[in-house]
N, C-alpha and C positions, 0 to 999 in steps of 0.2 A: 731166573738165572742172572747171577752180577757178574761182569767181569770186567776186571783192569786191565787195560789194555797200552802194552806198552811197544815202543820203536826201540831196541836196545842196541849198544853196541856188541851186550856182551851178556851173558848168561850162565850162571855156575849155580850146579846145584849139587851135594851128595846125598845118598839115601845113607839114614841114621839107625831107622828099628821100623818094624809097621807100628803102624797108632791104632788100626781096627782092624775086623776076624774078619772082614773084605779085603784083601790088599792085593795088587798084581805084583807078580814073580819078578826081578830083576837079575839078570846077569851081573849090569851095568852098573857099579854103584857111584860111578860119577859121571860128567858131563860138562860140555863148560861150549858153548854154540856162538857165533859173532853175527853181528851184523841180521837180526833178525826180528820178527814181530810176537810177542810174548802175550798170548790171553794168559790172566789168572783168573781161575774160572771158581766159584762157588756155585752148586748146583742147588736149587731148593725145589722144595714142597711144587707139586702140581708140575713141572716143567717137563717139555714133551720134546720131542723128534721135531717138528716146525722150530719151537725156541733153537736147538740146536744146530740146524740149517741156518737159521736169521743171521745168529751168531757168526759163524762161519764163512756164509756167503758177506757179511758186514767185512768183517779179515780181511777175505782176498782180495775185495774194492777195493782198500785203502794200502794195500801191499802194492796192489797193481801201482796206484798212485805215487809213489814213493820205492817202488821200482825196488822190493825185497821178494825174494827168493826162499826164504825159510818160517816156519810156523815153529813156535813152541805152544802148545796144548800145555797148561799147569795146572792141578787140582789145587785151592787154595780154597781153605775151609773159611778166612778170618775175613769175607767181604758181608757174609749173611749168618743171624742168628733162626734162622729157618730153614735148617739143609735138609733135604732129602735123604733117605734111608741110603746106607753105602752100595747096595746090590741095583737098585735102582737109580742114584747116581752115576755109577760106574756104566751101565748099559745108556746113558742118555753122551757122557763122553765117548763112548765106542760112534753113537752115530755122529758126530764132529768128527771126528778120524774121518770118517769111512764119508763124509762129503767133502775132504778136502783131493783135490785133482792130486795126480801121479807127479805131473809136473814140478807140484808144490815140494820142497825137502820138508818133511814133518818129522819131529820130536815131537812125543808126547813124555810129559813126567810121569814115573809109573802112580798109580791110586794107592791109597789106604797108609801112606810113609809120613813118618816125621825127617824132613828132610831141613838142611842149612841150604841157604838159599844166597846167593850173589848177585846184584841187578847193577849194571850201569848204562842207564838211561840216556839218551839223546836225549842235546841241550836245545830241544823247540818247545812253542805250545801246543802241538799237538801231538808228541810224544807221549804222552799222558794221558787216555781218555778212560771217563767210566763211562760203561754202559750195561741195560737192562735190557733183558727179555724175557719171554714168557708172559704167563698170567700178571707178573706182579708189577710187570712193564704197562700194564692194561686197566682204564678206569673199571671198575666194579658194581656191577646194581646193588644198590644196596635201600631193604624195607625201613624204614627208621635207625639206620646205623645198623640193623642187624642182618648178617648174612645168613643164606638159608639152612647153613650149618648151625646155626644157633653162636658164631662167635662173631665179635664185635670187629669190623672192620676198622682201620688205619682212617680219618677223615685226614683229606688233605684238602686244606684251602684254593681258592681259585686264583691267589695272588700267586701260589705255588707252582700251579698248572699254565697262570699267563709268563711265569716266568721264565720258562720253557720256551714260551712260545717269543718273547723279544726277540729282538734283533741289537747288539751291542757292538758299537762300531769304537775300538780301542783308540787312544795317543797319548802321547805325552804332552802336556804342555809345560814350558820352561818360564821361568823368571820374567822374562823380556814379551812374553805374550805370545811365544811363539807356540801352535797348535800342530802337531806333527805326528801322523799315524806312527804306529808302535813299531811296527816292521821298518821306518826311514831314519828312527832316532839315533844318536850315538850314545850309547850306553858306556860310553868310557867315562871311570871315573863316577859311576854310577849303576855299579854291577849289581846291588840289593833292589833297587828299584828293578833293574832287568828279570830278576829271578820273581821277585810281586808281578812284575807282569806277566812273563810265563805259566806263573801258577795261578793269574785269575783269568787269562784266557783260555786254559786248560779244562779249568773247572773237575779238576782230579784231587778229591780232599784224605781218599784213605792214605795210610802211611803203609810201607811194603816190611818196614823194621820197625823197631821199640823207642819211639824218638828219646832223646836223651834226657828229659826231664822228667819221665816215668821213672829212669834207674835213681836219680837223682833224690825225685822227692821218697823214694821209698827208703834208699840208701842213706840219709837223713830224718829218717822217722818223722816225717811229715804229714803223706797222705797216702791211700792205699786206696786199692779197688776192695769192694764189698761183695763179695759173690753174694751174700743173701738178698741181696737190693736189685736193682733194673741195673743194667749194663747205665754207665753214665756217673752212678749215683756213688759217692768216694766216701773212706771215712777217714774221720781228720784225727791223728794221733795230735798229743798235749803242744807237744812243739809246732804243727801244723796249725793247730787251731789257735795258737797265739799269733801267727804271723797273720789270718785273715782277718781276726778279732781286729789288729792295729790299722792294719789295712782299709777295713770298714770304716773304722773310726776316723781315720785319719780323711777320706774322702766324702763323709755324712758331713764333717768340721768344716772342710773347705766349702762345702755346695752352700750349708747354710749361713757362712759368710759370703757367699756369692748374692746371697740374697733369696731363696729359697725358704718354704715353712718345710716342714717336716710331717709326713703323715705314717698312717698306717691301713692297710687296705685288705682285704679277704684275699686267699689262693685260689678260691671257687668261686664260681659262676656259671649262673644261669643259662644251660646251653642251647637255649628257646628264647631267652630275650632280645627280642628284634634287633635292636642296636649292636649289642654284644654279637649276634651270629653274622651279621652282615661285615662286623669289622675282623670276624676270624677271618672272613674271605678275601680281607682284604690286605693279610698278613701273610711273608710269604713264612711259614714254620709250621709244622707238623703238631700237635695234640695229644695229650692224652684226655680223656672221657673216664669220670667215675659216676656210679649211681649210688643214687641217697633218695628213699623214700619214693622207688619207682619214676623216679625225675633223672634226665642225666645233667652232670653239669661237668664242666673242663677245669683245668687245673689250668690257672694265667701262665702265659707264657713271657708275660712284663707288668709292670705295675702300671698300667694304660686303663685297663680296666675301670677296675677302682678310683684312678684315680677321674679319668673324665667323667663318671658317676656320678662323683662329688663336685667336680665342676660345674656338672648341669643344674645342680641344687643352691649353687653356691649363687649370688647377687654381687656383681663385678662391675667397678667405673671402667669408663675408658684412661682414666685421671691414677688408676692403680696400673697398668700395664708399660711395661709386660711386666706379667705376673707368675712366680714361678712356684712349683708344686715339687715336692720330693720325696721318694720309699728308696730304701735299701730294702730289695725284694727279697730275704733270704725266705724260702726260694720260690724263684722262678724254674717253669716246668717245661721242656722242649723237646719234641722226639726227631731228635736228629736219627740219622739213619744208620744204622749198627754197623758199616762198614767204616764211617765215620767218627763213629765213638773213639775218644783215645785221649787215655790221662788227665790231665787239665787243660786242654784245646778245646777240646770240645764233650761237652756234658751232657746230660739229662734233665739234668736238677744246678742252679749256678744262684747267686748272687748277685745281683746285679744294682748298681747305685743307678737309679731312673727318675731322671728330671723333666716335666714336664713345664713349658713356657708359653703362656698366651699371648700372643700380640695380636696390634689392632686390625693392620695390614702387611702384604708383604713387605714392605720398603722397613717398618719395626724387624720384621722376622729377619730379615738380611742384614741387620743391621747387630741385632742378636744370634745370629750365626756367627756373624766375624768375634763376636764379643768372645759365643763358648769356645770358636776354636782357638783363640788365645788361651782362655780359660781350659781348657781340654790339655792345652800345649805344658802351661805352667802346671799341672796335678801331675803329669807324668814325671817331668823333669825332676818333681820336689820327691816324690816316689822314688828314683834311681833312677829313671828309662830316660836317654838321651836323647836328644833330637836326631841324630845322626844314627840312631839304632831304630829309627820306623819309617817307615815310608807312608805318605797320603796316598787316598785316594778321595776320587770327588767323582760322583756319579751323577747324572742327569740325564733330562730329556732332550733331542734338539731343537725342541719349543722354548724349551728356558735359557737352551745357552745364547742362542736369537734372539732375546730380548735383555738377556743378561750377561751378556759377554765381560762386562766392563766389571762386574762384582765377584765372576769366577775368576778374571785376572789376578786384580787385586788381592784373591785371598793366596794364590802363591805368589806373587811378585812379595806381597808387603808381611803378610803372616810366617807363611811355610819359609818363603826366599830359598827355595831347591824346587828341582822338576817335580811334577806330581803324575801320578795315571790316570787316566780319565778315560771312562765309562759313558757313552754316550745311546741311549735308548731310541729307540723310535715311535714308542709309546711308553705311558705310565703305567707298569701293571701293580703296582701297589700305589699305598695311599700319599708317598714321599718324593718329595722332586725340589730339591737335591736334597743332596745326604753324602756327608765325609767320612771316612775313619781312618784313624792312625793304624799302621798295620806292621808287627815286627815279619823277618824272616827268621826260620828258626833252623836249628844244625842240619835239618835236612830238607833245608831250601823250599820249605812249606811255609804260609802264609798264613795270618792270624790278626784280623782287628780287636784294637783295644778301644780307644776315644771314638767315639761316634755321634755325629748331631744330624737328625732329619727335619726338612721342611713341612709341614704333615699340611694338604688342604683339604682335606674332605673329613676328618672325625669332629671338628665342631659342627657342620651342621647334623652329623649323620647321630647325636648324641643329643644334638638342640643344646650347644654349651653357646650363651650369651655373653656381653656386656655391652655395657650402657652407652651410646656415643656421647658428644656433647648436647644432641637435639632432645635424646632424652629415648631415642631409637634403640632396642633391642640391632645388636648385628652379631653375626658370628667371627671368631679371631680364626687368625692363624698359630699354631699351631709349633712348636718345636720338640722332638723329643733328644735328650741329650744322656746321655750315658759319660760323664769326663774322663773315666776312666779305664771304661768295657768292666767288662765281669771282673771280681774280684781275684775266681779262680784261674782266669785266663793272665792275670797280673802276675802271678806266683807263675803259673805255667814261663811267661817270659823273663820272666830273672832268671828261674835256672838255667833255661836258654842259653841266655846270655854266660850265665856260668860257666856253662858245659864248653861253649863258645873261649871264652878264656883260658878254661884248664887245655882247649885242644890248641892252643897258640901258646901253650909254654906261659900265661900268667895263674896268678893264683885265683883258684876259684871261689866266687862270697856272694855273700846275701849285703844287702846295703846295711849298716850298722846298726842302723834304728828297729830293723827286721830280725836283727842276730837273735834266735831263742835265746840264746845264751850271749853275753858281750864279755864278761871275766868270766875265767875259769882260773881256782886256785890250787897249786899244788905241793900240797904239803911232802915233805922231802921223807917222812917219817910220820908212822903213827902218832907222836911224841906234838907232831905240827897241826894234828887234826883240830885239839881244841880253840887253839888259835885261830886258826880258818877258818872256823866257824864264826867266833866274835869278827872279824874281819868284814867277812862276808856280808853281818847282819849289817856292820855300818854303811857297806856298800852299798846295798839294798834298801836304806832308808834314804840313798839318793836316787830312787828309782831307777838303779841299773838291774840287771838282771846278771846275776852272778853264781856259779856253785862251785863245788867243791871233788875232786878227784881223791876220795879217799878208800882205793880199792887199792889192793894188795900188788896190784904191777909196779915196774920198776920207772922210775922217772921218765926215762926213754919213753919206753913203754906211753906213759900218761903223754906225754907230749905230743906222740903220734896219733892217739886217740885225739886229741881235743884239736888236732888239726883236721883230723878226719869228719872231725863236726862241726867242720868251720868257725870254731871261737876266734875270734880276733885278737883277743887282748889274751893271753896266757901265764900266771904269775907261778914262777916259782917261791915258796915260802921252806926255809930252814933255818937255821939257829943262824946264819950270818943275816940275813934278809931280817929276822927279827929283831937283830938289834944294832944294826944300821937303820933301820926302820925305813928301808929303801927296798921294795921288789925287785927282784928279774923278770923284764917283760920281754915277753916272745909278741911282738907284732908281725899277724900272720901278711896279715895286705902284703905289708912293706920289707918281711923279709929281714927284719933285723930285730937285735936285740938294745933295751934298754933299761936302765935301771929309774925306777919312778917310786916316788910317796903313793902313798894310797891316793890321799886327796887331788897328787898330779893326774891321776890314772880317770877321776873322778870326774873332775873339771874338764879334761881332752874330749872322755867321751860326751859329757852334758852337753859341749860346745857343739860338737859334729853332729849332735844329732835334737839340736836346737829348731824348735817350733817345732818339733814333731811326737806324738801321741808314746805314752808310755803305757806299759801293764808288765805286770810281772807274769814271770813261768809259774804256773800250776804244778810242772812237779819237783819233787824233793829237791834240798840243794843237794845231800850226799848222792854222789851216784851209787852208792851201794844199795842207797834202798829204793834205786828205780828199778823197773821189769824192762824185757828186751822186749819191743813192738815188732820188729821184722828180723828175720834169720831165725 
């Protein structure tokens, strides 16, 4: 049993139609309840009359606590892709009812309804909580990964299971070195950081609605879910796969000017080799297991693998370090939890640029931290994502920060220069101490790291990866892994963001220039202007812009409203005056205004704006007429 568990001010729901041949009767077809505690409940496979007490009696604890008087009971299918049958469902929400006390006011939503749903949430961290029960809340015997069903259990690492079990003591610390628990801060003037903290001490990652970068990239023929694939796994329409293509490239360019080689590594791996299974446990992320030739082997979850593999093979001075290693892992494989699955936040299958750096001791590796998180800072920036649109985080033990006070200051006084959140452990349950990420908020005050760098000290010895000191001594380094960018899919996920974010404050919504699938769109005033457009276009395009052609039978208006709708920035009208002034009408969508420019001025403007950054052309046609429609 999953459920959301929410503190609400407010609650509205109506019933729309039943969705299955189980459904309970309503009189009622709406409801709207204040000041109350909301389960959203998905019932699954195996779960019994004790799960639903646990449940229940958990409720009323924390109602007592917080001093509420009302229960909403909700059926909510979208926390588990493992539900239980609707007949037997329904009979395990009957005994939740039927243990909540007389005292208690209860609502229950009726079963089996597609219903619209209204939630306004209370602004704490513990508004928010998920929780499990049942079997699936429960470790499992398992014979060689195989349950006595004959089907393959979930493995989940023991970094996953200690992470559980920490202890995370929250603050902020500020500029000036000041360390202030999270609850004493003032958050004025720094409300995004308040809303990051909320959502990492909640630790509530499903979404209740369709964040807004779902409607976005589909609405944009971007990206799509794949129902034939694993929940997670997207498919990228021509304009979608051009923006990651750039993207890729664009941060493969920077890492190996950072000083980086470039490798390539297997997606499988041996799921018996010693080193390999000892460092699944040491990771906290979920697995999948394939078999090949009666062997099982996993599908990487980061290019770590592979790469300290080749590390351990590899003959390293101390006189080369630090020394750094790099895959663009397309892809990497992760079972996040199907309640958690959602758009480009969070994936199955992702991208991700993974940099691996040896140093010889700590005092190199801190030394290389501060380095990547400048390095981290400047890829974002040069991407679009502003400083002022993320927030840090810095996590650790309080063994490190007692010894190293002086270098966690330093990295927000001198780096970040804004308050950071900070994560403080009471032990190390994975292999990293410390580790930062840049983290956006997104339209619905959900959290999301992109830039992340960890300390790693335990996979050099646990891999026996060497290099040489001066005495001529085998020792083992340290260890950094760096990500400058987070996932590539999670990059795109945060523009639109930010998009949606602008369109809901009245600016114009956009992609950063350099991203535009499209940068000109021409529009011919008449068929008569098509052939023109096209020679236009071609010159256009032999300056690496990416440019087409509106040559469908709508009416100017018409065309104009389209090509805003798909974010062209630069929009030319072409007819017999425009051809022979030899001067365009440009609609500049950013800026809101119209001007008349030369080809070459329109050429040069864009080449400039989007100088030192990676070029490719769109894959499909310039006419729009003889493209297909990907969504609707």
């Amino acid at each position: 049993m999953r459920i959301l568990q929410l503190d609400v001010n407010n609650i509205k729901y109506r019933l729309i139609e039943p969705e299955s041949k189980v459904f309970e009767k309503s009189e009622e077809k709406e409801k709207s309840i204040d000041d109350a505690l909301v389960l959203l409940v998905s019932i699954e496979k195996g779960d019994d009359e004790q799960a639903a007490e646990e449940a229940i009696d958990d409720a009323l604890k924390f109602m007592k606590q917080i001093k509420r008087r009302r229960l909403v009971i909700y059926p909510f299918a979208h926390l588990s892709n493992n539900l239980e049958e609707p007949q037997k469902a329904l009979a395990i929400l009957e005994k939740m009812r039927e243990r909540v006390p007389k005292e208690v006011e209860l609502v229950s939503a009726p079963f089996g309804w597609n219903k619209s749903l209204l939630l306004d949430v209370k602004g704490y961290p513990l508004a928010e909580q998920s929780k499990t029960y049942g079997p699936s809340a429960k470790p499992k015997e398992q014979a060689k990964g195989v349950a006595k069903e004959g089907k393959k259990e979930e493995e989940v690492s023991e970094a996953l299971k200690q992470e559980e079990k920490v202890v995370s003591t929250w603050y902020i610390l500020d500029e000036r070195g000041v360390l202030t628990p999270v609850e004493k801060f003032d958050f004025k003037g720094h409300e995004n950081l308040k809303k990051f903290a909320a959502y990492e001490m909640s630790k509530v990652r499903a979404y209740q609605q369709v964040p807004a970068h779902v409607k976005l990239m589909r609405r944009l023929e971007l990206v799509d879910y794949e129902p034939g694939s694993d929940a997670g796994n997207m498919r990228y329409y021509p304009n979608g796969r051009l923006i990651k293509s750039l993207l890729e490239q664009f941060v493969t360019r920077k890492v190996i000017e950072y000083g980086a080689v470039e490798l390539e590594t297997p997606i499988m791996y041996d799921y018996g080799h010693p080193a390999l299974k000892e460092y699944l446990n040491r990771f906290p992320a979920r697995h999948y297991i394939v078999r090949s030739d009666d062997k099982d082997f996993f599908l990487r979850f980061s290019a770590d693998f592979g790469q300290f593999l080749l590390m351990h093979d590899a003959t390293i001075s101390y006189k080369q370090l630090p020394f750094r290693f790099y895959e663009l892992t397309r892809y990497s494989f992760r079972r996040e939890k199907s309640g958690e699955v959602v758009g480009l936040k969070r994936l199955r299958s992702f991208t991700m640029p993974d940099m691996h750096t040896l140093c010889t001791d700590l005092e190199q590796a801190k030394k290389e931290f501060e380095n990547q998180f400048k390095f981290s800072q400047e890829i974002l920036s040069q991407i679009g994502i502003k400083k002022e649109q993320y927030e840090a985080a810095i996590r650790f033990t309080e063994a490190f920060w007692k010894e190293n006070r002086e270098f966690i200051e330093g990295i927000v006084k001198n780096l970040l220069k804004k308050p950071a959140l900070i994560e403080m452990w009471n032990f190390r349950y994975a292999y990293f101490d410390p580790k930062f990420e840049f983290n956006i908020i997104d339209t619905m005050d959900k959290a999301a790291a992109l830039s992340t760098v960890q300390v790693d000290h335990e996979n050099g010895k646990r891999y026996e990866i060497t290099y040489v000191d001066s005495e001529g001594k085998k020792r083992y380094p340290i260890l950094l892994h760096c990500s400058p960018s987070g996932a590539i899919e999670r990059v795109i996920y945060a523009l639109l963001e930010f998009a949606a974010m602008d369109e809901k404050n009245g600016k114009v919504p956009s992609l950063p220039l350099w991203l535009s699938p499209i940068q000109i769109r021409l529009l011919p005033i008449s068929d008569k202007h098509v052939e023109k457009c096209v020679e236009i276009a071609k010159s256009i395009k032999a300056s690496g812009i990416r440019v087409d052609i509106d040559d469908t039978s709508s009416t100017l208006d018409k065309k104009v409203l389209n090509a805003e709708q798909s974010w062209v920035p630069y929009i030319c009208v072409v007819g017999d005056k425009e051809l022979s002034s030899g001067r365009l009408s440009v609609r500049l969508r950013a800026e809101k205004e119209k001007r008349e420019m030369t080809i070459e001025q329109i050429v040069n403007e864009i080449n400039e704006k989007c100088k030192g950054m990676p070029k490719a052309d769109n894959s499909l046609p310039m006419l729009l007429s003889k493209r297909p429609i990907f969504v609707g």
